[in-house]
mmCIF file of the protein (N, C-alpha, C, O) and its ligand, coordinates in Angstrom:
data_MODEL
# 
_entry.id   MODEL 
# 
loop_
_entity.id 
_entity.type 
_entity.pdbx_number_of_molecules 
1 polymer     1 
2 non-polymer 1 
# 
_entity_poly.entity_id                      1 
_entity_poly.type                           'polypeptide(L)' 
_entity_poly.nstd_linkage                   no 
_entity_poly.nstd_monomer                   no 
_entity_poly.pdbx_seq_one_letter_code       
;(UNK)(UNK)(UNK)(UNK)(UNK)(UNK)(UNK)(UNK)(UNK)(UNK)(UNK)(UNK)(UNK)(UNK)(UNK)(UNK)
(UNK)(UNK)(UNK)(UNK)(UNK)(UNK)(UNK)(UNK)(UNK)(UNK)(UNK)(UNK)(UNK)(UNK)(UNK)(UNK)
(UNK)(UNK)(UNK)(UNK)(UNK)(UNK)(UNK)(UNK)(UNK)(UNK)(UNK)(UNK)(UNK)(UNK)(UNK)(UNK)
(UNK)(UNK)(UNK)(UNK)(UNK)(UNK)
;
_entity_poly.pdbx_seq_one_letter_code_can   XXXXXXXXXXXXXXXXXXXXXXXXXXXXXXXXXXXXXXXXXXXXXXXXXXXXXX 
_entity_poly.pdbx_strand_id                 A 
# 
loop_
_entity_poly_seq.entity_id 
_entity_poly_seq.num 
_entity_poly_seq.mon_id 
_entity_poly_seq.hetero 
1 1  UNK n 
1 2  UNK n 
1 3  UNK n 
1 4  UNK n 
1 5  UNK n 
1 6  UNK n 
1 7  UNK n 
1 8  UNK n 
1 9  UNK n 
1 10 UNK n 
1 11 UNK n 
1 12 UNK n 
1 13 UNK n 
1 14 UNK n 
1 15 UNK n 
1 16 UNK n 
1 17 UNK n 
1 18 UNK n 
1 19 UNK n 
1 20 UNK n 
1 21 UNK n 
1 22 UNK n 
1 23 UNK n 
1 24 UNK n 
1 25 UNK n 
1 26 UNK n 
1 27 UNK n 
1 28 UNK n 
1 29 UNK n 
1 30 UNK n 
1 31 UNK n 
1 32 UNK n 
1 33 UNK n 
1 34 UNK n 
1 35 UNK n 
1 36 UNK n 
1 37 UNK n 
1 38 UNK n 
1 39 UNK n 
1 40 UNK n 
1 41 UNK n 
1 42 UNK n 
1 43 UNK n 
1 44 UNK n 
1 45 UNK n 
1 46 UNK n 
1 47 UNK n 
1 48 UNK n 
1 49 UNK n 
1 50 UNK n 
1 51 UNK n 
1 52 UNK n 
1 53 UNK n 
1 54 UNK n 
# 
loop_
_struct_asym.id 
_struct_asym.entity_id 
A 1 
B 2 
# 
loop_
_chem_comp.id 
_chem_comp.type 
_chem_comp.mon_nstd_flag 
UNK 'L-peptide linking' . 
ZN  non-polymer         . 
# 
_pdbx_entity_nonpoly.entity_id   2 
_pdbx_entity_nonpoly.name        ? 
_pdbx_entity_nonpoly.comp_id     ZN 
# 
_pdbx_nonpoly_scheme.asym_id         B 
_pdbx_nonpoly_scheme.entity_id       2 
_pdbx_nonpoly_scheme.mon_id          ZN 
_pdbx_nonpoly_scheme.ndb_seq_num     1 
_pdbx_nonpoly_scheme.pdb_seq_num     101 
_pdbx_nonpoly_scheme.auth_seq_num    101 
_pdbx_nonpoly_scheme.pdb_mon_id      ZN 
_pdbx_nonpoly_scheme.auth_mon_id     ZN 
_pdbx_nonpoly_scheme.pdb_strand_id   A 
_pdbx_nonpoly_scheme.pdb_ins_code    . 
# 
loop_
_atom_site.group_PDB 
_atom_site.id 
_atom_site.type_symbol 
_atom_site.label_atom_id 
_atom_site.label_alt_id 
_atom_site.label_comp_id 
_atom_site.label_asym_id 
_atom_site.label_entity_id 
_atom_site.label_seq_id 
_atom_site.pdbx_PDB_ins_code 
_atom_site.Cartn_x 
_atom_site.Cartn_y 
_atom_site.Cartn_z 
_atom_site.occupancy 
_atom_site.B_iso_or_equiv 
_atom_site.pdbx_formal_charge 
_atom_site.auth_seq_id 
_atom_site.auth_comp_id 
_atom_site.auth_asym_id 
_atom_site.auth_atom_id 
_atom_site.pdbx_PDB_model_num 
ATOM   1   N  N  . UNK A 1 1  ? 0.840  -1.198 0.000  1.00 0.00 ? 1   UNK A N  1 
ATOM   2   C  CA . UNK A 1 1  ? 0.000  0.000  0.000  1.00 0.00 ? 1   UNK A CA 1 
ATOM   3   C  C  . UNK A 1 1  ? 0.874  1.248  0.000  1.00 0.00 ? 1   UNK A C  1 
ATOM   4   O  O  . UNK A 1 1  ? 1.845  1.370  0.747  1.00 0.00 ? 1   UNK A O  1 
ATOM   5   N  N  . UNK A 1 2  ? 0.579  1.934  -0.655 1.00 0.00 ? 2   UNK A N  1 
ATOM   6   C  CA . UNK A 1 2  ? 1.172  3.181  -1.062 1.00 0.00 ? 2   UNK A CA 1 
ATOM   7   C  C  . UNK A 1 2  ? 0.557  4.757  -0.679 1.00 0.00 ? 2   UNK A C  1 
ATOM   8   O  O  . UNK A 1 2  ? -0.442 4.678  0.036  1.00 0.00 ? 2   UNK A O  1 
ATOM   9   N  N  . UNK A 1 3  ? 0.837  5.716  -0.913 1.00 0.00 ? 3   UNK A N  1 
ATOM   10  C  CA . UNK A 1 3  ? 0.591  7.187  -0.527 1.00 0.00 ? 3   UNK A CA 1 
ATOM   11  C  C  . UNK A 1 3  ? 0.633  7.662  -1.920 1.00 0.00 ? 3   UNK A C  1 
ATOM   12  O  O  . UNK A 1 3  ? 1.595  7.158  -2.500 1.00 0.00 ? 3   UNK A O  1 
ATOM   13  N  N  . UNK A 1 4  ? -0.184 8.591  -2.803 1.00 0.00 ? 4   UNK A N  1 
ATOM   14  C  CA . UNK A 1 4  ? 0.133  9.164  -3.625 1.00 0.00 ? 4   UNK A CA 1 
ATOM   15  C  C  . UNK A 1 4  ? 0.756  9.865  -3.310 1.00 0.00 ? 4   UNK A C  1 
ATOM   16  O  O  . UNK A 1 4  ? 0.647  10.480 -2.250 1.00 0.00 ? 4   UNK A O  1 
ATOM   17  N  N  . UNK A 1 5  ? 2.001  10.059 -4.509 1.00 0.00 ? 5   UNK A N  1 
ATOM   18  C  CA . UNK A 1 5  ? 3.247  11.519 -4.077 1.00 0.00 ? 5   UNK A CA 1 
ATOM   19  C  C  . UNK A 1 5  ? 3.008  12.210 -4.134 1.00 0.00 ? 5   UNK A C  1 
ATOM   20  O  O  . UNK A 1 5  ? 3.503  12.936 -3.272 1.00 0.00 ? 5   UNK A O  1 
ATOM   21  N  N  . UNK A 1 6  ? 1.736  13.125 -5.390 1.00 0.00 ? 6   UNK A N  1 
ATOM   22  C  CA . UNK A 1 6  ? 1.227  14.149 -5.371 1.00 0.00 ? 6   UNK A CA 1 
ATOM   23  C  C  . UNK A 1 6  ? 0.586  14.861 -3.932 1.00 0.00 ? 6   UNK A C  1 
ATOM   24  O  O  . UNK A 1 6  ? 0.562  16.021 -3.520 1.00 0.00 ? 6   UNK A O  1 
ATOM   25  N  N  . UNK A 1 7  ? 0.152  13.737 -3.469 1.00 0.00 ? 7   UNK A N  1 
ATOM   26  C  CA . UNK A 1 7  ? -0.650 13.754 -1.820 1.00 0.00 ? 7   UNK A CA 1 
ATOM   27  C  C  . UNK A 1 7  ? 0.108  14.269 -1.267 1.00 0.00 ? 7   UNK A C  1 
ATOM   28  O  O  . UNK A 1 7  ? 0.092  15.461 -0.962 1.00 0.00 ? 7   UNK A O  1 
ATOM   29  N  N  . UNK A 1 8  ? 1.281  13.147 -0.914 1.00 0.00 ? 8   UNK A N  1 
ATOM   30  C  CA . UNK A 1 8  ? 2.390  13.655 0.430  1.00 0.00 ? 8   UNK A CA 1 
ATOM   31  C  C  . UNK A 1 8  ? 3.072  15.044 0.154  1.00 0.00 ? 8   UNK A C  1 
ATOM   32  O  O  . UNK A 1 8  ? 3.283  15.863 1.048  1.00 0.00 ? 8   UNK A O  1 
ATOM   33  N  N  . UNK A 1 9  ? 3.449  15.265 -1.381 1.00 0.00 ? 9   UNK A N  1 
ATOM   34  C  CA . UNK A 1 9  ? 3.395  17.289 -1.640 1.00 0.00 ? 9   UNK A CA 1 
ATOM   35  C  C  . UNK A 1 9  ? 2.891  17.950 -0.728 1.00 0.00 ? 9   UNK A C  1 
ATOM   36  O  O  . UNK A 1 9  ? 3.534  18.718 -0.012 1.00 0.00 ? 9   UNK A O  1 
ATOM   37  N  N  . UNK A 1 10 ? 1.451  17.695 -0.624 1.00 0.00 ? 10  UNK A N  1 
ATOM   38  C  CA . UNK A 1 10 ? 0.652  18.889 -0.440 1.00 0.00 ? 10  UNK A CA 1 
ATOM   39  C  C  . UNK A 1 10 ? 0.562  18.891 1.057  1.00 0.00 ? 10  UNK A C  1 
ATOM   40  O  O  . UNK A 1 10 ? 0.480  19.909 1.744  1.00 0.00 ? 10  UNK A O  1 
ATOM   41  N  N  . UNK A 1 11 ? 0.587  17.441 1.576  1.00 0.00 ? 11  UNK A N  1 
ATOM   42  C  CA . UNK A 1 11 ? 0.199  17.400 3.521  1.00 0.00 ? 11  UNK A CA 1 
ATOM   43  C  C  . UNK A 1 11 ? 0.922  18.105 4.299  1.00 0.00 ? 11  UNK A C  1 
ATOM   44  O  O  . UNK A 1 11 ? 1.823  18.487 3.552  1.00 0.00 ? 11  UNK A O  1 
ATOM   45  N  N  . UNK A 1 12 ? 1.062  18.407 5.027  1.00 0.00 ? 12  UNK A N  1 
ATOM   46  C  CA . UNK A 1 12 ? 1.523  18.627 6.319  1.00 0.00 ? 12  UNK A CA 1 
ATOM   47  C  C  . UNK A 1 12 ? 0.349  18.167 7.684  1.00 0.00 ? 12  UNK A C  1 
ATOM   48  O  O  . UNK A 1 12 ? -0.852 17.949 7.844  1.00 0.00 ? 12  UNK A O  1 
ATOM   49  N  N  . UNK A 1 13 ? 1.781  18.210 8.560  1.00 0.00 ? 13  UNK A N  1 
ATOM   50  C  CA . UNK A 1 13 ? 0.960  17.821 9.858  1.00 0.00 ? 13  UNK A CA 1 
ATOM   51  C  C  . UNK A 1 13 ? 0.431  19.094 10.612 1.00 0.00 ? 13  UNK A C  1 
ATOM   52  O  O  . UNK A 1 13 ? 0.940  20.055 11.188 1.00 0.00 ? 13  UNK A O  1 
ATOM   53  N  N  . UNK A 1 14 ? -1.281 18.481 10.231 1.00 0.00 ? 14  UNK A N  1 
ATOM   54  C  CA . UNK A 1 14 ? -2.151 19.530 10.867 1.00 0.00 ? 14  UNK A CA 1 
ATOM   55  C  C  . UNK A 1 14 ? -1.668 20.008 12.483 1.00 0.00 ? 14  UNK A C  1 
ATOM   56  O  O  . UNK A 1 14 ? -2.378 20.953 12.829 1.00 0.00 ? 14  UNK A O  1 
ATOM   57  N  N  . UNK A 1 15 ? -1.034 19.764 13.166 1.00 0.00 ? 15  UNK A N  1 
ATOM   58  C  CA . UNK A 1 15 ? -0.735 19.928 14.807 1.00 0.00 ? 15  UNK A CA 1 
ATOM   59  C  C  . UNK A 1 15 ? 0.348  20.786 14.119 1.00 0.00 ? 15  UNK A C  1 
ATOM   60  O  O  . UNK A 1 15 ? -0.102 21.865 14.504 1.00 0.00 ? 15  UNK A O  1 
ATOM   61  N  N  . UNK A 1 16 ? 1.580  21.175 13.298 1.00 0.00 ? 16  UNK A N  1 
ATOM   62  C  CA . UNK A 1 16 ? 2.753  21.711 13.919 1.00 0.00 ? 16  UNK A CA 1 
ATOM   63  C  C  . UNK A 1 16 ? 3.063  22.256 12.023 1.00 0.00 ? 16  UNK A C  1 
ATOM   64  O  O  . UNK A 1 16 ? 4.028  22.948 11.700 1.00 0.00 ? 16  UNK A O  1 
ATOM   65  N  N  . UNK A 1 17 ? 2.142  21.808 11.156 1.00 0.00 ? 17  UNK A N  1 
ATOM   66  C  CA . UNK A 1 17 ? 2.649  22.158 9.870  1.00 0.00 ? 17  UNK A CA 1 
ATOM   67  C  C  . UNK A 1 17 ? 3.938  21.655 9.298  1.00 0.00 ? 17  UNK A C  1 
ATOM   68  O  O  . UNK A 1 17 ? 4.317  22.090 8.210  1.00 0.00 ? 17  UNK A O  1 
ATOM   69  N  N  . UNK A 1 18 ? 4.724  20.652 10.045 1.00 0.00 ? 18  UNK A N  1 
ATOM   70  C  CA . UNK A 1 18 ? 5.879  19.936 9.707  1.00 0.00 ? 18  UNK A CA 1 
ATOM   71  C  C  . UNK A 1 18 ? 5.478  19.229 8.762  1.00 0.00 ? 18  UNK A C  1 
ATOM   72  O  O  . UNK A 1 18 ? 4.256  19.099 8.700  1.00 0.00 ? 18  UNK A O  1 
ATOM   73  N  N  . UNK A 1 19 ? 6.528  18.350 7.439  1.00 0.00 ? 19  UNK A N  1 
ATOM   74  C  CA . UNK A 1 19 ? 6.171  18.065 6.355  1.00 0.00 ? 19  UNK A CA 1 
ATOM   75  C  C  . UNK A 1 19 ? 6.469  16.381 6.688  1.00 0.00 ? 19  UNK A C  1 
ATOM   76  O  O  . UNK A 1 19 ? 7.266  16.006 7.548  1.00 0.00 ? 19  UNK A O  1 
ATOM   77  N  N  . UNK A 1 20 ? 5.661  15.471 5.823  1.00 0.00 ? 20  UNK A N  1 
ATOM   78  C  CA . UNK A 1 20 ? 5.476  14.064 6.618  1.00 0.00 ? 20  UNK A CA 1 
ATOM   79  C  C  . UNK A 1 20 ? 6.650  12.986 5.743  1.00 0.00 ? 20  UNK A C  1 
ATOM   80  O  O  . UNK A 1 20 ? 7.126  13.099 4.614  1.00 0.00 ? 20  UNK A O  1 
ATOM   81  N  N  . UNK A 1 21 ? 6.805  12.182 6.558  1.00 0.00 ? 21  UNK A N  1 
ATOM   82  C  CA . UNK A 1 21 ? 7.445  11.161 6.007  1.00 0.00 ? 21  UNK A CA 1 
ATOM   83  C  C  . UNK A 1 21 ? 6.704  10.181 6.096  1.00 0.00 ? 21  UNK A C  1 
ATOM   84  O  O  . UNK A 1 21 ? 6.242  9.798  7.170  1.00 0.00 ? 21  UNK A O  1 
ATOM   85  N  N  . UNK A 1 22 ? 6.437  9.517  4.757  1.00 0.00 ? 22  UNK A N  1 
ATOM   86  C  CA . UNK A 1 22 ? 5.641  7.767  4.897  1.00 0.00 ? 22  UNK A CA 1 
ATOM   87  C  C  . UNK A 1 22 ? 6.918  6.891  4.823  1.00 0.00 ? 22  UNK A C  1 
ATOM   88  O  O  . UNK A 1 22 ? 7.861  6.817  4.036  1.00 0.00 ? 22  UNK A O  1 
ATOM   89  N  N  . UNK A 1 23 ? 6.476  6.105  6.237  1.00 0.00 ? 23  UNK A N  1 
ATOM   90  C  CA . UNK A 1 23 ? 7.376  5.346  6.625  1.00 0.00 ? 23  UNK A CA 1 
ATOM   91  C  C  . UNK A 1 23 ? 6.661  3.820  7.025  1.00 0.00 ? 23  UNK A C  1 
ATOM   92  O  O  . UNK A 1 23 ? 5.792  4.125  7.842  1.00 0.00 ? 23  UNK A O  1 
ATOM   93  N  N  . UNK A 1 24 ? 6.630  2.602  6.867  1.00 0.00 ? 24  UNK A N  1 
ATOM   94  C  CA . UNK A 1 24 ? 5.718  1.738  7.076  1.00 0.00 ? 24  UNK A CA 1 
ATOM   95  C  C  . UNK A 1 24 ? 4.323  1.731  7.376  1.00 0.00 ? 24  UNK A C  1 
ATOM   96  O  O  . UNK A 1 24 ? 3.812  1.427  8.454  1.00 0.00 ? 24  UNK A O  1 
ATOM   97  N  N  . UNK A 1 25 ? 3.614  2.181  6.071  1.00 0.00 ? 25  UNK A N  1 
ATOM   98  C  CA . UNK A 1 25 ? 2.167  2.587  5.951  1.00 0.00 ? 25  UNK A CA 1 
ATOM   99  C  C  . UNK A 1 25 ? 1.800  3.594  7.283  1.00 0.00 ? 25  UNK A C  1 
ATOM   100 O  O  . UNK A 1 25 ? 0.771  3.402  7.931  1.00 0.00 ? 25  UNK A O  1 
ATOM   101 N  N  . UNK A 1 26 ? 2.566  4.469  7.548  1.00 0.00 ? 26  UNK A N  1 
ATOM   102 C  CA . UNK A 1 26 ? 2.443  5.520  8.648  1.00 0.00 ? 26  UNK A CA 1 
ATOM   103 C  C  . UNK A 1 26 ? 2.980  6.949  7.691  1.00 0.00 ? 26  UNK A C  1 
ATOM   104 O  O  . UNK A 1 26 ? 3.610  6.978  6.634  1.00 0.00 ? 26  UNK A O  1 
ATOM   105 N  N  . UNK A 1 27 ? 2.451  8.053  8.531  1.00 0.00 ? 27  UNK A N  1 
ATOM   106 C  CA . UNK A 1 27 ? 3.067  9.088  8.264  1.00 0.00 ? 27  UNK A CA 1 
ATOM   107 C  C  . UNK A 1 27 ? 3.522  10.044 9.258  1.00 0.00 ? 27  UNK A C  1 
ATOM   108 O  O  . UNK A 1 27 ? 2.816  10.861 9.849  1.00 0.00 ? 27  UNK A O  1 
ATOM   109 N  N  . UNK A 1 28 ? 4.877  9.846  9.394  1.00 0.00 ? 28  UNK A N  1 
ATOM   110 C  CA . UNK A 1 28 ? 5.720  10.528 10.695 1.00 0.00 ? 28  UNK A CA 1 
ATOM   111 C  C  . UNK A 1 28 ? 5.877  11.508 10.337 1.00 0.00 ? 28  UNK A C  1 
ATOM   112 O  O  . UNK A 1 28 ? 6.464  11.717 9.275  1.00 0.00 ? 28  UNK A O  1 
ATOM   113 N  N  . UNK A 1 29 ? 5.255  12.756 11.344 1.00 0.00 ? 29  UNK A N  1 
ATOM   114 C  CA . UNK A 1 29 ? 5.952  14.708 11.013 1.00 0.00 ? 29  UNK A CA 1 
ATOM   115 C  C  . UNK A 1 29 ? 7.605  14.135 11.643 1.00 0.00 ? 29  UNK A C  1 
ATOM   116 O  O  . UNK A 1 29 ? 8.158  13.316 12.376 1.00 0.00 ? 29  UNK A O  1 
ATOM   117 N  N  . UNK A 1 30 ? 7.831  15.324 10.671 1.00 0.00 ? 30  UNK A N  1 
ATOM   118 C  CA . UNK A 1 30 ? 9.406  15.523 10.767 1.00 0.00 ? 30  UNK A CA 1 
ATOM   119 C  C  . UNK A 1 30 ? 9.754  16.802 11.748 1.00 0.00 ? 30  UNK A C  1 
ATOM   120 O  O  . UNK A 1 30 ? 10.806 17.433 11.653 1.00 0.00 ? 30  UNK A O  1 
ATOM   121 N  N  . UNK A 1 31 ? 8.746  17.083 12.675 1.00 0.00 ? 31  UNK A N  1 
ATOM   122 C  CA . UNK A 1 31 ? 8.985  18.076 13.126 1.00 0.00 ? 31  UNK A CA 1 
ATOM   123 C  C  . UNK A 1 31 ? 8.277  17.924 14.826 1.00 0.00 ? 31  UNK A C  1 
ATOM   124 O  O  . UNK A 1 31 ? 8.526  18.600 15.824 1.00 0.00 ? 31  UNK A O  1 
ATOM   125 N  N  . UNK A 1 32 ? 7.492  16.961 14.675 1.00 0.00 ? 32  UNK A N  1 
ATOM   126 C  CA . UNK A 1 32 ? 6.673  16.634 16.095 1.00 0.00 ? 32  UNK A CA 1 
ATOM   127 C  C  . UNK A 1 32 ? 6.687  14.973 16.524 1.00 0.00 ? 32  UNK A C  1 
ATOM   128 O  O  . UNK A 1 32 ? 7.399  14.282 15.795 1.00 0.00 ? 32  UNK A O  1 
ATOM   129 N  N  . UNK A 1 33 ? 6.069  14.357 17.485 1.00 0.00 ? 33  UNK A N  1 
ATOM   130 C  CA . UNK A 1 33 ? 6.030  13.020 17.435 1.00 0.00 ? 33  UNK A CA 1 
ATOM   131 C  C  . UNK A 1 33 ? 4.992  13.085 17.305 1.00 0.00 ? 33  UNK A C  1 
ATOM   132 O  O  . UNK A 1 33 ? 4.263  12.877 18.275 1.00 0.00 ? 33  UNK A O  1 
ATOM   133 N  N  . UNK A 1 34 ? 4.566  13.336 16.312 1.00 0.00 ? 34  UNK A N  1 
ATOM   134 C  CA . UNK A 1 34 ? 3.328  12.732 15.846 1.00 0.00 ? 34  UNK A CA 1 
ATOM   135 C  C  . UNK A 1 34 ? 3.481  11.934 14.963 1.00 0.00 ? 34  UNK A C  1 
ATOM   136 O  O  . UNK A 1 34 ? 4.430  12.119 14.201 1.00 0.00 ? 34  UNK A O  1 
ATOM   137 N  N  . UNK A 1 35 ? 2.387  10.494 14.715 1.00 0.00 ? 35  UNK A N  1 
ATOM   138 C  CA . UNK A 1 35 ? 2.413  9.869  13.827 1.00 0.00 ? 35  UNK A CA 1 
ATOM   139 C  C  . UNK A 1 35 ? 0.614  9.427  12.884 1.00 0.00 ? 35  UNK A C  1 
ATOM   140 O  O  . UNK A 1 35 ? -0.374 8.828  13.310 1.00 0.00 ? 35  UNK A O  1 
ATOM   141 N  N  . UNK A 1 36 ? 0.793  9.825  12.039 1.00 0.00 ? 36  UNK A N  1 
ATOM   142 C  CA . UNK A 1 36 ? -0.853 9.249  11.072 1.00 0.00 ? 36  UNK A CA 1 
ATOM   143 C  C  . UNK A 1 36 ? -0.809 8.036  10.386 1.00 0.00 ? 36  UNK A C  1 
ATOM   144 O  O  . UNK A 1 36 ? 0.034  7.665  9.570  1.00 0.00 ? 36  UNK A O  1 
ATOM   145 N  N  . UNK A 1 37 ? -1.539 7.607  10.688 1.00 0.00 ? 37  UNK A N  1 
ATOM   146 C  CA . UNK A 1 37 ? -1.964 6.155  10.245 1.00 0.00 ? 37  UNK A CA 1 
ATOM   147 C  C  . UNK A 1 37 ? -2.794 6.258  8.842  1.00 0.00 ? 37  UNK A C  1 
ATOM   148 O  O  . UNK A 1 37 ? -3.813 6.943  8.748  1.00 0.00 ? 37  UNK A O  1 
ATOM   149 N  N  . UNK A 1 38 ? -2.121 5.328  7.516  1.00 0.00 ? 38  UNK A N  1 
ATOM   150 C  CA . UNK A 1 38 ? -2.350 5.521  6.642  1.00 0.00 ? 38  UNK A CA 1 
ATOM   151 C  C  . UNK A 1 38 ? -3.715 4.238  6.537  1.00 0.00 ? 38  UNK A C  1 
ATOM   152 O  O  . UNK A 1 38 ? -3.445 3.058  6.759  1.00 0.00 ? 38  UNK A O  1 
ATOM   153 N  N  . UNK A 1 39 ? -5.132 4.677  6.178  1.00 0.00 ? 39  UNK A N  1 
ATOM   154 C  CA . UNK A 1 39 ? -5.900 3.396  5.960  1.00 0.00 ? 39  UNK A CA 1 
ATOM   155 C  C  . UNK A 1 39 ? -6.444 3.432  4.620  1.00 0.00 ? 39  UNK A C  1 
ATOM   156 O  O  . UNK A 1 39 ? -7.171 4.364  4.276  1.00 0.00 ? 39  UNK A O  1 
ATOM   157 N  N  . UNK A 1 40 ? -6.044 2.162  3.573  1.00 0.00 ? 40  UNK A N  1 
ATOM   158 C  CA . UNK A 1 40 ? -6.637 2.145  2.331  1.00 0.00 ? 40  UNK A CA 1 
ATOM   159 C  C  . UNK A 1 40 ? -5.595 2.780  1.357  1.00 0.00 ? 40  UNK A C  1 
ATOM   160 O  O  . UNK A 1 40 ? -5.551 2.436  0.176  1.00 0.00 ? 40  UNK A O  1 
ATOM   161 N  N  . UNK A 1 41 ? -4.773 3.701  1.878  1.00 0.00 ? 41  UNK A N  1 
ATOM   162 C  CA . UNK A 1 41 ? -3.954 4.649  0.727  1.00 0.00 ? 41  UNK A CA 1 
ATOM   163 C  C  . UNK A 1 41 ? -4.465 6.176  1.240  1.00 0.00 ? 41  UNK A C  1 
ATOM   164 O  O  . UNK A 1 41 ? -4.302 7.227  0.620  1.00 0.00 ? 41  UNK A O  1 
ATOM   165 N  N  . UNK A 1 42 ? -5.094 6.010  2.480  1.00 0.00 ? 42  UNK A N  1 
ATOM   166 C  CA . UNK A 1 42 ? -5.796 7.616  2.687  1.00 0.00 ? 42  UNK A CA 1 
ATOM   167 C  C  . UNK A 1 42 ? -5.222 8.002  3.910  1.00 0.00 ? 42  UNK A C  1 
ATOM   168 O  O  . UNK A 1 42 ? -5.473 7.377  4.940  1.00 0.00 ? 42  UNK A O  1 
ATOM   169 N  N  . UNK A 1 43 ? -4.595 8.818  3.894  1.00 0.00 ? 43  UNK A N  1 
ATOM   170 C  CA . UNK A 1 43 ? -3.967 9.253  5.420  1.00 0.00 ? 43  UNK A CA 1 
ATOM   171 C  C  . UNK A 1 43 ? -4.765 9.894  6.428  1.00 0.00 ? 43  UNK A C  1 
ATOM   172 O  O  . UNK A 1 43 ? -5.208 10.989 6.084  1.00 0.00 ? 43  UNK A O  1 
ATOM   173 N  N  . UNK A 1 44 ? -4.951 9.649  7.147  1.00 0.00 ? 44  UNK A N  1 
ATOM   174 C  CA . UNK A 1 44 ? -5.666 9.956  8.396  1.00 0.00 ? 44  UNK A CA 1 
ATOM   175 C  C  . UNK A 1 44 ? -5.349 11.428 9.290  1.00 0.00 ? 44  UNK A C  1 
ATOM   176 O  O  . UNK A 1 44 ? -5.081 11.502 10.489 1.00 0.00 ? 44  UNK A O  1 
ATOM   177 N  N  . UNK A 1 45 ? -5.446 12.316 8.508  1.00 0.00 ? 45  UNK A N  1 
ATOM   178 C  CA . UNK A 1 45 ? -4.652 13.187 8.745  1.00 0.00 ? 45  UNK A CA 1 
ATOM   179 C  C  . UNK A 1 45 ? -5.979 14.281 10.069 1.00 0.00 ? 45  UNK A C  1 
ATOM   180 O  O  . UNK A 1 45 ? -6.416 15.426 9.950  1.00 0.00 ? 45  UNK A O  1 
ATOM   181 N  N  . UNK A 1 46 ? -6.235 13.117 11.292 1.00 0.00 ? 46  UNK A N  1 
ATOM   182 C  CA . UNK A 1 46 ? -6.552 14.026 12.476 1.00 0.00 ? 46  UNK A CA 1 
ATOM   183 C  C  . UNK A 1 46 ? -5.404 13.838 13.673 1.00 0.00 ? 46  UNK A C  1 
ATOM   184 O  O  . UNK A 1 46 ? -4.618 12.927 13.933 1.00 0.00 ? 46  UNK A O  1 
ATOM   185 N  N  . UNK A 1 47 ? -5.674 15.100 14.259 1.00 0.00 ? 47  UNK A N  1 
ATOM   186 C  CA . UNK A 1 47 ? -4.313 14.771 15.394 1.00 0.00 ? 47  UNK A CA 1 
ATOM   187 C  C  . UNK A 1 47 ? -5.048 13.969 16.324 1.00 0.00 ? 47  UNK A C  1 
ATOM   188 O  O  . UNK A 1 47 ? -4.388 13.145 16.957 1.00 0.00 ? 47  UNK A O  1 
ATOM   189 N  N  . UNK A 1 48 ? -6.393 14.046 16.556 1.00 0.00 ? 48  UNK A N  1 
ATOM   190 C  CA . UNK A 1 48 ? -7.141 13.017 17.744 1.00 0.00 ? 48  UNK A CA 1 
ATOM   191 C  C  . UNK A 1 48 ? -7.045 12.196 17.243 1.00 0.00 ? 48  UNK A C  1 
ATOM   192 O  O  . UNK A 1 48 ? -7.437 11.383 18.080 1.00 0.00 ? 48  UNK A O  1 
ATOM   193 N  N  . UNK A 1 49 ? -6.806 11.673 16.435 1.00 0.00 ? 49  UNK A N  1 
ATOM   194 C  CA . UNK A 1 49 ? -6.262 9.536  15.777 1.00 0.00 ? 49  UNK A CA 1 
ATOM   195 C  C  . UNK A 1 49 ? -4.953 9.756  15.468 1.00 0.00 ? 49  UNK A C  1 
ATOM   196 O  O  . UNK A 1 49 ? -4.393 8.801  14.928 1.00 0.00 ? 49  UNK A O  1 
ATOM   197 N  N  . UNK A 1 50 ? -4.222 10.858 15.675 1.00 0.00 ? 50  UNK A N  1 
ATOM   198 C  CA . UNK A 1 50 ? -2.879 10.318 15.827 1.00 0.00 ? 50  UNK A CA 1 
ATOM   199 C  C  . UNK A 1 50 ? -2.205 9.783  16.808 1.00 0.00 ? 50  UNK A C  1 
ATOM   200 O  O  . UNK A 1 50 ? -2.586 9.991  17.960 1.00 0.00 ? 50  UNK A O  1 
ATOM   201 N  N  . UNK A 1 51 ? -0.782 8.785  16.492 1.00 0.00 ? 51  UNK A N  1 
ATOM   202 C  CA . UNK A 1 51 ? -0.288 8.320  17.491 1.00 0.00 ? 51  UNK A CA 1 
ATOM   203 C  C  . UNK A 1 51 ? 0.627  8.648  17.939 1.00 0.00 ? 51  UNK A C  1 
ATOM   204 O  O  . UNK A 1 51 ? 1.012  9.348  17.002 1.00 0.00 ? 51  UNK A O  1 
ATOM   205 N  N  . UNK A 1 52 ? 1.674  8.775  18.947 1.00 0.00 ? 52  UNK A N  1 
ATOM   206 C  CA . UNK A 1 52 ? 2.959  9.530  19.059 1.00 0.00 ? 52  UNK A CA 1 
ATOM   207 C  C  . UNK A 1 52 ? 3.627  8.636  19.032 1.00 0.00 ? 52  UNK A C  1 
ATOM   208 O  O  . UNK A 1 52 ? 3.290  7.556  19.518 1.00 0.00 ? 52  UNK A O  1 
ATOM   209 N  N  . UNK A 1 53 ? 4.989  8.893  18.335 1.00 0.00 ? 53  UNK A N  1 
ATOM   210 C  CA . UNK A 1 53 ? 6.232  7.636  18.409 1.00 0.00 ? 53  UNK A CA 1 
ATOM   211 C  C  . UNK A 1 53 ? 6.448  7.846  19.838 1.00 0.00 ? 53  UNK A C  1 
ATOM   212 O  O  . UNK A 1 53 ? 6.245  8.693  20.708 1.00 0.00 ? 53  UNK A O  1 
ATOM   213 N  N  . UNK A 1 54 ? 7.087  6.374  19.639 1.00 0.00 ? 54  UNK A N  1 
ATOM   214 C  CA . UNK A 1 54 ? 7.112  5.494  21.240 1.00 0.00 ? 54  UNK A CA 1 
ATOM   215 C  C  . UNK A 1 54 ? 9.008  6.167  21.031 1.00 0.00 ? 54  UNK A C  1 
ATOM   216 O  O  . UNK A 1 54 ? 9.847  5.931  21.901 1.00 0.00 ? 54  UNK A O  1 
HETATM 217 ZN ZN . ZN  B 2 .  ? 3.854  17.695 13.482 1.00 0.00 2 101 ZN  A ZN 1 
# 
């Protein structure tokens, strides 16, 4: 399962505006511990369903 690239362009992480890295069907800000959970190919881009790296 994949992320469109055009997608990951445009996201940022709604909490801090840091720009994301998809990293094992996740998307880690590069700027917070936050992490979004990718479901289907659609990123989940709320901070209340995000998870924080451990
Ligand atoms: Zn962030």
């Amino acid at each position: 399962m994949s992320v469109d690239q055009r997608l990951l362009d445009v996201l940022v992480c709604p909490a801090c505006h840091g720009s994301l890295t998809f990293l094992n069907d996740e998307l880690l800000c590069d700027k917070c511990p936050l992490v979004y959970e990718v479901r289907g190919g659609i990123p989940i881009m709320l901070v209340e369903s995000a998870r924080r790296r451990s």
